[in-house]
N, C-alpha and C positions, 0 to 999 in steps of 0.2 A: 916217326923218325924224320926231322928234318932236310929238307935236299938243302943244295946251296943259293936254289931261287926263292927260297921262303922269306919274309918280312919279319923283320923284328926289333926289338932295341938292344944295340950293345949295353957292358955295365958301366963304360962310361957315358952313355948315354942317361942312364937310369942316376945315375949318380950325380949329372948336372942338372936332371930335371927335378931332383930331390931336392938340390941346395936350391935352386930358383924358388923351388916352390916353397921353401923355410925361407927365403927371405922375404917373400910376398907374405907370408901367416905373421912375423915378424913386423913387419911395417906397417901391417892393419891391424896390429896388436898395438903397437906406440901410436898410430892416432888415434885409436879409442880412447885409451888411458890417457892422453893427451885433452882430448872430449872432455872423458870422461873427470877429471882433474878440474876443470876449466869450468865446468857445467857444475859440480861441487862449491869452487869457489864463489860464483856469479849469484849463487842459490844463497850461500852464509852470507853476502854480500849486502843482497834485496833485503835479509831478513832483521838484518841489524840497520837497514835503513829504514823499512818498513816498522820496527820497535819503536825506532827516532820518533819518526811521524804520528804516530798514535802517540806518543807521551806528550811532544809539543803541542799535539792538536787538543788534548784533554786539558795542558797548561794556559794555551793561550784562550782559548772558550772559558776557562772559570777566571781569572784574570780579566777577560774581557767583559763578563758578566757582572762581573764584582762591585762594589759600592764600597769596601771597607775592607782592608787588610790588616791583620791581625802579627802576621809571623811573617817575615822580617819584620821588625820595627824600623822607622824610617831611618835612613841613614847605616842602616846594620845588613846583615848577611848570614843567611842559617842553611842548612838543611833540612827545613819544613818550610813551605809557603800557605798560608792559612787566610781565609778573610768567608767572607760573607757575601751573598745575593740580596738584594733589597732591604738593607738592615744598616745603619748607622751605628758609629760609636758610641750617642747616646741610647742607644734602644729604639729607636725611630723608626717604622717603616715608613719608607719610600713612596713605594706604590700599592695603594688597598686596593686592588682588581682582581680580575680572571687571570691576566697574564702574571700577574706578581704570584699567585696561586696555582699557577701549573707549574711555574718555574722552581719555586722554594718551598710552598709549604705543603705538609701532610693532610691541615685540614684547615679552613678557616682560610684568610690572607695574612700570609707573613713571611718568612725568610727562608734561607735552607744555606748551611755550612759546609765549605768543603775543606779539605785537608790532602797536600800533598806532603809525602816523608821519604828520604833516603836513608835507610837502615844499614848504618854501617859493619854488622855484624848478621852473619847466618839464622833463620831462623825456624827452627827446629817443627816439624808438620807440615811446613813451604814447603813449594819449590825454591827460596830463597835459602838454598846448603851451600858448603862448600865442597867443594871435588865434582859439583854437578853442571850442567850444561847452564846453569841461571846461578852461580853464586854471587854471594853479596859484593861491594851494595845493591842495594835492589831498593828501587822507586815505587810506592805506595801511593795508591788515591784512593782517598776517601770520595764517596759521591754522596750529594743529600739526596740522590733519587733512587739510591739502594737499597730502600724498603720502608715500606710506610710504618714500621714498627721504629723505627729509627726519630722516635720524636726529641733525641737528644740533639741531632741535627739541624733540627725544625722548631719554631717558636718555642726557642727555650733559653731567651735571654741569660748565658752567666759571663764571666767571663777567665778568661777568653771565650767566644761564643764559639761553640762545640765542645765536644770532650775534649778533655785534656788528652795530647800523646806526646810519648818523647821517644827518644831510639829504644828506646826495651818495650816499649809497648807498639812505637809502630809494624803494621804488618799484620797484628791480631786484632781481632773483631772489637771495638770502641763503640761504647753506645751505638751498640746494635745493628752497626756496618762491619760487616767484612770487607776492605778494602780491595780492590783489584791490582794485581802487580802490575806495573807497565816494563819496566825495564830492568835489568841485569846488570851487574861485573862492570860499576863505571867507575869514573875516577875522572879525578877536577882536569881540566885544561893547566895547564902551565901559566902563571902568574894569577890562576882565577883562585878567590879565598874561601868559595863557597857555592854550593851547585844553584841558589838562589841569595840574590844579590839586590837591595833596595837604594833605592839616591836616596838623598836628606835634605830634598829641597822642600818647596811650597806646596801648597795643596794639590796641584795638578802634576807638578811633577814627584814630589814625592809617590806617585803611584805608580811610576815606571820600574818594571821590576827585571833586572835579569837575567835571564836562566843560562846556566853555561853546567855542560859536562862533557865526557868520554865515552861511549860502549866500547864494548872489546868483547871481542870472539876469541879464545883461546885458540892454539894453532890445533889445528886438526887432519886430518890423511888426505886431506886436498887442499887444504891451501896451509900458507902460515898463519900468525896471529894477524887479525884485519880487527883496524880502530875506526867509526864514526864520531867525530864531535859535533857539538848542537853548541850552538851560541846564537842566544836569540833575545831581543830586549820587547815586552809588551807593556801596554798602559792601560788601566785600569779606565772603561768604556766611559764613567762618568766622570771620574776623577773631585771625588766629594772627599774621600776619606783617606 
């Protein structure tokens, strides 16, 4: 039984150290979510910048390696950008060495073809769906060092030099490359006509090509919709073709 010298807490005592204590669990509850919102966003952020960067980097290395372009045609503007490593328009090699030989070809000295595509429609066995975290269009590259079985690639003069690909075939396996996807869910910049763009001047300029698009991250539980655009103009390292 209680006396009246005993210690305790009234109920209104108990009842302000309740609400204190709910507004403290409250407050570190909104800067987590707060955190946690932020650290979401920052993460879709990196990852659509980091996408950027591996595509440009794969664009501007075959572009800069290049001798000879194929798609655009000079003065024009596509959705595939195409050419060649040590290989002219006549059929010509370049360079007959070691280095021309690790660089393009499977066996022998000679050349290796690459193929970039933007596929503007879903494509079915991809990750390149729609309603999915990567829907189209979706950026394709072809690599001539994607397997040595790949001798369509490699000293196999036709033309155009490599398989033939158009939007229904980019994305599936083409003379014996399976392409690698680079990027996801883009769309042109505003007044650009095409996500690869060629001049129509002289030999050296005509090989200035360039590349312009959108990424977009659809909105999701921590941020809204977030856009990167890439606008970048390269020139073709030798400038022969």
């Amino acid at each position: 039984m209680n006396t009246r010298g005993d210690k305790g807490f009234t109920l209104a005592e108990l009842m302000v150290a309740s609400l204190l204590f709910a507004m403290v669990i409250a407050g570190l509850a909104t800067i987590y979510a707060t955190l946690f919102k932020q650290t979401g966003r920052v993460m879709s952020e990196n990852m659509l910048k980091n996408q950027a960067t591996v595509a440009m980097r794969a664009i501007k290395q075959e572009i800069g390696q290049a001798t000879m372009l194929t798609v655009p045609a000079l003065g024009s503007s596509s959705n595939h950008l195409a050419g060649c490593r040590n290989l002219l328009s006549d059929g010509t090699i370049v360079e007959s060495s070691a280095k021309a030989y690790m660089e393009g070809a499977s066996s022998g000295f000679g050349f290796g073809c690459f193929r970039f595509c933007v596929r503007p429609t879903e494509l079915v066995g991809s990750q390149c769906l729609t309603g999915s975290q990567t829907p189209p269009p979706c950026l394709f590259y072809y690599r001539p060092e994607s397997g040595l079985v790949a001798v369509a690639w490699r000293n196999q003069p036709n033309s155009p030099p490599g398989p033939a690909v158009d939007d229904s075939t980019c994305g599936t396996s083409v003379g014996g490359i399976l392409p690698q996807q680079l990027a996801s869910n883009l769309v042109l910049p505003t007044g650009v006509g095409n996500y690869f763009n060629r001049t129509g001047a002289g030999a050296v300029e005509g090989n200035v090509v360039r590349t312009a698009f959108v990424l977009r991250k659809d909105k999701g539980p921590n941020h809204g919709r977030l856009v990167y655009e890439v606008d970048s103009t390269t020139q073709l390292n030798m400038g022969l073709e």
